[in-house]
C-alpha positions in Angstrom: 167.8 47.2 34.1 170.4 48.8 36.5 171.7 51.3 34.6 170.5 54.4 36.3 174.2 55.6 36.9 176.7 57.3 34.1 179.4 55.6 32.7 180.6 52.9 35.3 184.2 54.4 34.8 183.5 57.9 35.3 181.2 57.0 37.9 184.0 55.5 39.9 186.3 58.0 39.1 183.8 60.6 40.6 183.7 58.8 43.9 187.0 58.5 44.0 187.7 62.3 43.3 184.6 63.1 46.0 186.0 60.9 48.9 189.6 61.7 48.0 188.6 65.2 49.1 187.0 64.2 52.1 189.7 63.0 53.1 191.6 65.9 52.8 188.5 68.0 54.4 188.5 65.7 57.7 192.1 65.8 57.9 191.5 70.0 58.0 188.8 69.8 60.6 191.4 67.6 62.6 194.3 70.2 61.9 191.8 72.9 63.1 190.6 70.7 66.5 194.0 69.0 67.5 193.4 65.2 68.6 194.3 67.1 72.5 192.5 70.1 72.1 191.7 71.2 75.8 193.0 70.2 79.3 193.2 66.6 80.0 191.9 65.2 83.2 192.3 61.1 84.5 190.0 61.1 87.6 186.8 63.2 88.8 188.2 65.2 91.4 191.0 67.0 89.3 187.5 68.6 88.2 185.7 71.7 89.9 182.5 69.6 91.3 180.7 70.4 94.2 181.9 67.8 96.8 178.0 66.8 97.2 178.1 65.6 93.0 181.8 64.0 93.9 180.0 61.7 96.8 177.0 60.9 94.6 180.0 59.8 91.6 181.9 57.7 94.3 178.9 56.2 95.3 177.1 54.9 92.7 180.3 53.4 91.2 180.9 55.5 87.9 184.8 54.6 86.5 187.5 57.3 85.8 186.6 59.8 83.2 186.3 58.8 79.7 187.7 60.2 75.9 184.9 62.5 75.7 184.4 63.7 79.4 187.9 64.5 79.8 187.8 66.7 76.6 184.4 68.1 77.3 184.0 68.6 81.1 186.4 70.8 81.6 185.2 73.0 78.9 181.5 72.5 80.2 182.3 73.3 83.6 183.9 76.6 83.0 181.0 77.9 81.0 182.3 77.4 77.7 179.9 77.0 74.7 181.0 73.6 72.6 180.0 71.6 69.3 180.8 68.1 70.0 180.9 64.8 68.0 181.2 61.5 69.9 179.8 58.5 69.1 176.6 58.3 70.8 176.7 56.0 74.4 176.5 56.3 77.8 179.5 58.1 78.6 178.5 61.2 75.6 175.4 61.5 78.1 177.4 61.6 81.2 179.4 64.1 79.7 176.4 66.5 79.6 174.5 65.5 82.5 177.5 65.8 84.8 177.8 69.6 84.5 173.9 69.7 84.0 173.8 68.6 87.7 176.8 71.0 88.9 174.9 74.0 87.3 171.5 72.9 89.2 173.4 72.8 92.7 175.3 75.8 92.0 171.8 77.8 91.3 168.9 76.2 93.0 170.0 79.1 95.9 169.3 81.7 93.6 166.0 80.4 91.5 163.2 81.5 92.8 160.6 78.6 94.1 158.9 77.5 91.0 160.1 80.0 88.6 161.7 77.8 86.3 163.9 74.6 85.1 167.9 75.8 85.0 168.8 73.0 82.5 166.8 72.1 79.7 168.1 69.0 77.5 167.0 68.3 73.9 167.2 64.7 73.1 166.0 63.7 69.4 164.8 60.3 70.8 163.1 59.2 73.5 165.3 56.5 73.9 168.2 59.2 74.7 165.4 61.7 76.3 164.8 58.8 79.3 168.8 57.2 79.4 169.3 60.9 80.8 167.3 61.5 82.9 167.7 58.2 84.4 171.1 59.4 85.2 170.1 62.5 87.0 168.1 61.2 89.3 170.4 58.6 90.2 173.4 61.0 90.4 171.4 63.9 91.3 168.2 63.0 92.9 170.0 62.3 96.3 171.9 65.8 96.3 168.4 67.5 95.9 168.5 68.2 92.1 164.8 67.5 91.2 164.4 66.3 86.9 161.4 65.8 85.3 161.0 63.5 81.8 159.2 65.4 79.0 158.1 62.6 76.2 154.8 61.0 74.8 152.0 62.6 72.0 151.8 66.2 72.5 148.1 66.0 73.4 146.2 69.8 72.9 145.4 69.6 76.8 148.8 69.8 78.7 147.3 71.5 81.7 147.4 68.3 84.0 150.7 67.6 82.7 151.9 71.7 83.4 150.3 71.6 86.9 152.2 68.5 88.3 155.7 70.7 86.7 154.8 73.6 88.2 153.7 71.8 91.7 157.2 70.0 91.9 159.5 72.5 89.7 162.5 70.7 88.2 165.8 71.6 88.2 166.5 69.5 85.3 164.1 68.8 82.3 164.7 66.0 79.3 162.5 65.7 76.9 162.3 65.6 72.7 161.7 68.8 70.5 158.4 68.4 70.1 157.4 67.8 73.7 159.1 70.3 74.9 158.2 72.5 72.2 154.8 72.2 73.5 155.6 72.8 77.6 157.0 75.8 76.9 155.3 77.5 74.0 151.2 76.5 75.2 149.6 79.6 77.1 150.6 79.1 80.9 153.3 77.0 80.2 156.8 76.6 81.9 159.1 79.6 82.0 162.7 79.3 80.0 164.1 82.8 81.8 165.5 81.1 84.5 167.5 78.5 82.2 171.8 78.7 82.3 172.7 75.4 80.1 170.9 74.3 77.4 171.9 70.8 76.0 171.1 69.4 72.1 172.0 65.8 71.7 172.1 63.8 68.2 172.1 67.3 66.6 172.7 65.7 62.9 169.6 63.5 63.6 167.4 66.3 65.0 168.2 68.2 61.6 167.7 65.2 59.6 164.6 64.8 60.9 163.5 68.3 60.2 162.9 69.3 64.4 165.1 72.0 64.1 162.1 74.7 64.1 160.7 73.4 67.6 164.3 74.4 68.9 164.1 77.6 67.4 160.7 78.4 69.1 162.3 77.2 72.5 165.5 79.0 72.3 163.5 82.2 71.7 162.4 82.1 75.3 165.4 81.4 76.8 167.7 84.3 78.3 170.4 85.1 75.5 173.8 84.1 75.0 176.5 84.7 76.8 178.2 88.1 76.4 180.7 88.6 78.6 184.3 87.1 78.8 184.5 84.4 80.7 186.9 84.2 83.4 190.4 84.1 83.3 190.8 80.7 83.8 188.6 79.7 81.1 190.3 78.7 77.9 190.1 82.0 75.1 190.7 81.9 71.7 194.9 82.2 71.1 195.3 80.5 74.6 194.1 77.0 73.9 193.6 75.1 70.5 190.8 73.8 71.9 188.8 77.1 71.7 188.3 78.5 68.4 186.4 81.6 67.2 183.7 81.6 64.8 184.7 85.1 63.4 188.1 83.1 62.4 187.6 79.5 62.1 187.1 78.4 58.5 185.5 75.0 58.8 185.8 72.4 55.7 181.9 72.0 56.2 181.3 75.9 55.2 179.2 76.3 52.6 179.7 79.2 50.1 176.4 79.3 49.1 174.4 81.5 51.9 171.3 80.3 51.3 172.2 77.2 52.6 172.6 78.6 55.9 170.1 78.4 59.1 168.5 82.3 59.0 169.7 83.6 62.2 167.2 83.8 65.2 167.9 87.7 65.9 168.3 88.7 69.2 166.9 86.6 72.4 164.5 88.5 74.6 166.5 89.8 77.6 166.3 87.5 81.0 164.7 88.9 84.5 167.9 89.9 87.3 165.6 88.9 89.5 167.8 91.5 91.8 171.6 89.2 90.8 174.0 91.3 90.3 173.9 90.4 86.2 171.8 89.3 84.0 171.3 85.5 83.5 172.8 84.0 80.5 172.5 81.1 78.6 175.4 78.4 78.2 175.0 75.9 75.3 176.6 72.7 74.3 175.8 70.6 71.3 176.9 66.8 70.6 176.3 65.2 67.9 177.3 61.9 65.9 178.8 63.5 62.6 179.3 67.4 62.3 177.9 68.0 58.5 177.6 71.8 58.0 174.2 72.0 58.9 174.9 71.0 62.4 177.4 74.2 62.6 174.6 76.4 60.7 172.5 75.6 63.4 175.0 76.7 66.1 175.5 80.1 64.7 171.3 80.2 64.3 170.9 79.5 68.0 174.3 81.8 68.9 176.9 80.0 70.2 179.6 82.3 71.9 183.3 81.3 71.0 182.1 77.2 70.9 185.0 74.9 71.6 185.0 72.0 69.3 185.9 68.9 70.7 186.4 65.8 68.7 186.5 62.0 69.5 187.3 59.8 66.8 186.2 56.6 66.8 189.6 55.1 65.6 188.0 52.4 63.7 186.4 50.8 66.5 184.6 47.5 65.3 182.6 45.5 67.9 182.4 42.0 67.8 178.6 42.0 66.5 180.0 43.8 63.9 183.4 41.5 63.4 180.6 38.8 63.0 179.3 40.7 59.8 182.7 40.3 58.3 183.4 37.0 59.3 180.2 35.8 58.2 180.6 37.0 54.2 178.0 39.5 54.2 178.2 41.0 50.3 177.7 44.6 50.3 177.1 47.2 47.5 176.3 50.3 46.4 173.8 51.3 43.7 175.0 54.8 42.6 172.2 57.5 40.8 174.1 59.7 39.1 171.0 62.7 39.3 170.6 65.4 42.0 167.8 68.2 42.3 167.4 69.3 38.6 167.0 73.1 39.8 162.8 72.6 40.4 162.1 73.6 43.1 159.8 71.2 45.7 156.7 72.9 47.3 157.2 70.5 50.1 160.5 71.3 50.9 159.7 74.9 52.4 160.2 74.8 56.7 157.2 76.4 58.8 157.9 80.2 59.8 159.2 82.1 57.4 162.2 79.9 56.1 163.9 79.5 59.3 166.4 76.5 59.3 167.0 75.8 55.8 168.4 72.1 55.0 171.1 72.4 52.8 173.7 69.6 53.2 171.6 67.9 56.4 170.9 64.1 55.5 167.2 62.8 55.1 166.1 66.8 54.0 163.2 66.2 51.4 164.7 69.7 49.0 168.0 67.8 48.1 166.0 65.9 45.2 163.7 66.7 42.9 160.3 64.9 42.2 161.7 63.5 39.1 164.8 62.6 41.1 162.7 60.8 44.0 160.5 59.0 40.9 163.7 57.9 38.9 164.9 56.6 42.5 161.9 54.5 43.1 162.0 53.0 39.5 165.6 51.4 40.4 164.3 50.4 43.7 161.3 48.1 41.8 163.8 47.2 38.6 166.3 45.9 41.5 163.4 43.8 42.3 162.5 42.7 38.7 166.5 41.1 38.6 166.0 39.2 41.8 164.6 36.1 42.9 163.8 36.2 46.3 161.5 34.8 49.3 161.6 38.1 51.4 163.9 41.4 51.7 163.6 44.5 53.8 163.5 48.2 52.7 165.0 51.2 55.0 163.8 54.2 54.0 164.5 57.5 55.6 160.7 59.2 56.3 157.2 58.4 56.3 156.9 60.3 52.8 159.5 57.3 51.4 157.5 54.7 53.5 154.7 55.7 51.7 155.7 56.1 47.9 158.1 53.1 48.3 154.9 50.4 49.5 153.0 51.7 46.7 155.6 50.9 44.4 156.2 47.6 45.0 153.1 46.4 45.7 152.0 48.6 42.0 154.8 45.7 40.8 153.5 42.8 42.3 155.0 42.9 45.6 153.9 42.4 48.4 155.0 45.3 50.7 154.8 45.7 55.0 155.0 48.9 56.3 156.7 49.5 59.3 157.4 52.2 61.3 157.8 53.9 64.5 154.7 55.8 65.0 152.6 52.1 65.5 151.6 50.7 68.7 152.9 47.5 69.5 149.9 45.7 68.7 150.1 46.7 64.8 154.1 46.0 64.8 153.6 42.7 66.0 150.5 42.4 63.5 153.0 44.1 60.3 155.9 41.4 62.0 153.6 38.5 61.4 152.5 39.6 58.1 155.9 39.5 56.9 156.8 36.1 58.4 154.0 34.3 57.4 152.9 32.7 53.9 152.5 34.6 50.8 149.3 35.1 49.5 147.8 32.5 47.5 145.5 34.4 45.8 148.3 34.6 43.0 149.5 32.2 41.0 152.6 32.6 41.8 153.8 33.5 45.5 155.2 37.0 45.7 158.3 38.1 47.4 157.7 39.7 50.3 158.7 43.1 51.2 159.2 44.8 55.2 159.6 48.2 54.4 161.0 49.8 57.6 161.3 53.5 58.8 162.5 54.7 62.3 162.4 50.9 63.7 165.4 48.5 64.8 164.3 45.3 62.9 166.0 42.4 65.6 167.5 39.4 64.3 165.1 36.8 66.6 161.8 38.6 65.2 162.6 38.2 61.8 164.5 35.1 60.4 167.5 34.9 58.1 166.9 37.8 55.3 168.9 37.3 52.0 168.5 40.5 50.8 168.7 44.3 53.0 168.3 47.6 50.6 169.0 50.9 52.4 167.1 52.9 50.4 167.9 55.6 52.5 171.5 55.7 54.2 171.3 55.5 58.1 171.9 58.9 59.4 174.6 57.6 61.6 177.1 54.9 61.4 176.0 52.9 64.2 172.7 52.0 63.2 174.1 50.3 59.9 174.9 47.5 62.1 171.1 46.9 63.5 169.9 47.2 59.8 172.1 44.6 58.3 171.9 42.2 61.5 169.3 39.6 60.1 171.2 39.2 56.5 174.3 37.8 58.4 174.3 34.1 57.8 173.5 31.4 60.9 175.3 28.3 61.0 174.5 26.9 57.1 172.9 29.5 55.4 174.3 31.8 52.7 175.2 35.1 53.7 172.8 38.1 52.8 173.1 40.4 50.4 173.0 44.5 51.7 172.7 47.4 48.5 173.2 50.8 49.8 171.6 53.3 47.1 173.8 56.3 46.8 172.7 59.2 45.3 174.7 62.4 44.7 172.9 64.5 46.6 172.2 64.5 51.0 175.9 63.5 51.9 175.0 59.8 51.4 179.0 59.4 49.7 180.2 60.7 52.5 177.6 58.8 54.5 179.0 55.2 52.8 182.7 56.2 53.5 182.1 56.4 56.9 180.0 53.6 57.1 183.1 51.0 55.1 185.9 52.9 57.5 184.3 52.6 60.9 183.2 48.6 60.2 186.5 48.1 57.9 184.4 47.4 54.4 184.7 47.8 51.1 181.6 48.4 49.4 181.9 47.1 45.9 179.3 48.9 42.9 176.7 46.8 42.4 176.7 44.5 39.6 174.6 44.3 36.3 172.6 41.6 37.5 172.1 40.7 41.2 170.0 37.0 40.3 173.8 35.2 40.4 174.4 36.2 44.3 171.1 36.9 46.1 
């Protein structure tokens, strides 16, 4: 029923050989980035901040500088492009909105009234979008630095929205891709010439979730790179291993296949002097959870100058939710599909204007599987079901286009399937939420298993009640959300412990996806065996 994958032993061996090199690959990277890449600093004033930012840090209580802000910061602050991977929390946002704050004081002198926002920050959630600019108006709002929050539908009349902005200019402006998108590119919009630091956070995610193109169409009106040295005190290639060039780094994540590249941007349209002595230029910093190679494709599409790479690890961190998991017998596996794209091509796959920001190794990207691949996938998601007995289970999938297929599958098998996803109001969650909790059907003679098929929503353990069985049909895109998906398997006091089956196909990094996943929460992830019926 199962057997989807080749031969179980060369299967294994495969994995084996894929992770083994890995391995080797992320002990490159590291080799590449050394583990103190950059000047280390213990407390905030060791730091070049304007003694105004200093008082509003002091004041408001925020601790000593963290792994990442003492690696990044001092980068940052010298105007240093970087590529960053942290694991995503409070402190990876202070590390951005700290500078963010010391470039708005240093040039709200030299902006003209109502010419333009100086930072603009790109935040793939809205979650991340509002966490930020929380953060700059309590560290910056009582030094003068004015923010503005740019999230919600992008509705075809923004002019009430635009005239509010352009009443009360920001200094600082968060916001997601597509918002923003739509500030900047709708006729009388806001102006990007007057922007110097331009953050993307969750890059990996952003590119998973195909919003790269709304970045490209904002970077296009922003002043250009920088082009000059920076100043002596900055770190240069050769002085510091922090600072690596891209004309000589050779990355473990390069790709020698071209076509799997971001198409470059071509030059940015030059910024107004506005009478400065030069011309503005744009400083760029990028953080992201993993860095596949389509996070670095972007950075040369946009232009990063020289970008220091900075690197936290997260040295096998486990919290104690996640200790729970372990302690509680959760039984995880992995069902692997031994088929990738087949060479046809998929008419869906294509990216609006002209090709720009091909996905090539970028997880969740719709061209790394054939329609045949994506059908044979589905079949061993509703076989799977066929070998189970079981009340209820819940389905992550990775896109609306998988939410859809997968509830027409199951429920074309008998099952009765939930959808839920991010895009509903509350009122149709809770209504989904219910359906899924509440008594099958009697219409059949038999009650079916119920099926919550979930995209781009954290399922929490006290809305829904023990689950015995949790398929990812689609890896999470980082390793942190693994933890909220598997939550309501993990058993209470006297129940059995869930089962979780990862699929894992060969294409979209999802191997690399399930090694991280077993390192960071210290797992071993066991093939899935011929018949689930004995443990679910």
């Amino acid at each position: 029923m199962l057997c989807y994958a080749i031969n179980v032993v060369q299967c294994r061996v495969l994995c084996d050989v894929i992770l083994l090199i890995l391995d080797i690959q992320n002990d490159n990277w590291m080799a590449g980035s050394p583990r103190d890449s950059g000047p280390m600093i213990s407390k905030w004033e060791q730091l070049s901040l304007a003694p105004d930012l200093l008082r509003s840090l002091s004041k408001f209580g925020v601790g000593p500088p963290n792994k990442i802000q003492q690696r990044a910061l001092p980068f940052l602050l010298r105007g240093a492009d970087i590529i960053a991977q942290a694991p995503p929390t409070q402190e990876r946002i202070a590390a951005y909105v700290i500078p963010a704050i010391q470039i708005a004081v240093t040039n709200i002198s030299v902006r003209p009234p109502n010419r333009g926002p100086i930072v603009i920050m790109v935040s793939t959630t809205v979650d991340q979008a509002t966490q930020a600019q929380r953060m700059i108006r309590d560290l910056g709002g009582p030094i003068g630095v004015r923010s503005a929050l740019g999230v919600g539908a992008t509705t075809n009349d923004l002019s009430q929205e635009l005239r509010l902005l352009q009443q009360n200019m920001p200094h600082i402006i968060c916001g997601t891709p597509q918002k923003l998108h739509a500030l900047f590119t709708t006729p009388g919009g806001l102006v990007g010439s007057e922007v110097r630091f331009l953050v993307l956070d969750e890059v990996d995610q952003l590119i998973a979730r195909n919003l790269h193109e709304f970045v490209f169409n904002i970077v296009k009106l922003l002043p250009p790179p920088r082009s000059r040295p920076l100043g002596p005190s900055t770190p240069t290639p050769g002085s510091t291993p922090g600072t690596i060039s891209q004309s000589s780094f050779t990355s473990p994540f390069d790709s020698p296949n071209p076509g799997r590249r971001f198409s470059g941007l071509g030059p940015s349209p030059p910024a107004e002097t506005n009478g400065t002595p030069q011309p503005i230029e744009r400083q760029t910093a990028l953080f992201s959870n993993t860095v596949p190679q389509d996070v670095l494709n972007l950075a040369s599409a946009i232009q990063l100058r020289e970008p220091v790479r900075v690197l936290v690890r997260r040295d096998g961190n486990v919290t104690h939710a996640d200790t729970a998991q372990s302690s509680r017998g959760l039984r995880q596996f992995y069902l692997y599909l031994a088929f990738t794209a087949g060479g046809r091509s998929d008419p869906t796959a294509a990216a609006p204007g002209g090709g720009l920001g091909i996905i090539g190794s970028g997880r969740g990207a719709s061209s790394a599987e054939s329609a045949q691949a994506r059908e044979w996938k589905l079949d061993a998601l509703a076989d799977l079901f066929d070998d189970v007995d079981v009340v209820q289970a819940v389905v992550h999938v990775g896109g609306m286009t998988a939410l859809d297929s997968v509830v027409y599958k199951l429920a074309s098998r008998g099952l009765e399937a939930v959808p839920l996803h991010g895009d509903m109001n509350a009122g149709t969650k809770l209504a989904a939420l219910n359906k899924f909790r509440g008594a099958s059907s009697m219409i059949m003679r038999q009650p079916a298993a119920k099926v919550l098929v979930v995209y781009d929503v954290q399922v929490k353990t006290p809305e829904v009640a023990h689950v015995p069985l949790i398929i990812n049909y689609d890896l999470p895109k980082a390793v942190e959300e693994y933890a909220h998906r598997v939550a309501p398997a993990i058993a209470s006091n006297y129940s059995r412990a869930g089962v979780i089956v990862n699929f894992v196909t060969a294409t979209g990094g999802d191997v690399e996806m399930l090694r991280s996943i077993e390192c960071f929460y210290k797992i071993k992830c066991p093939e899935v065996p011929m018949s689930l019926r004995d443990i679910v």
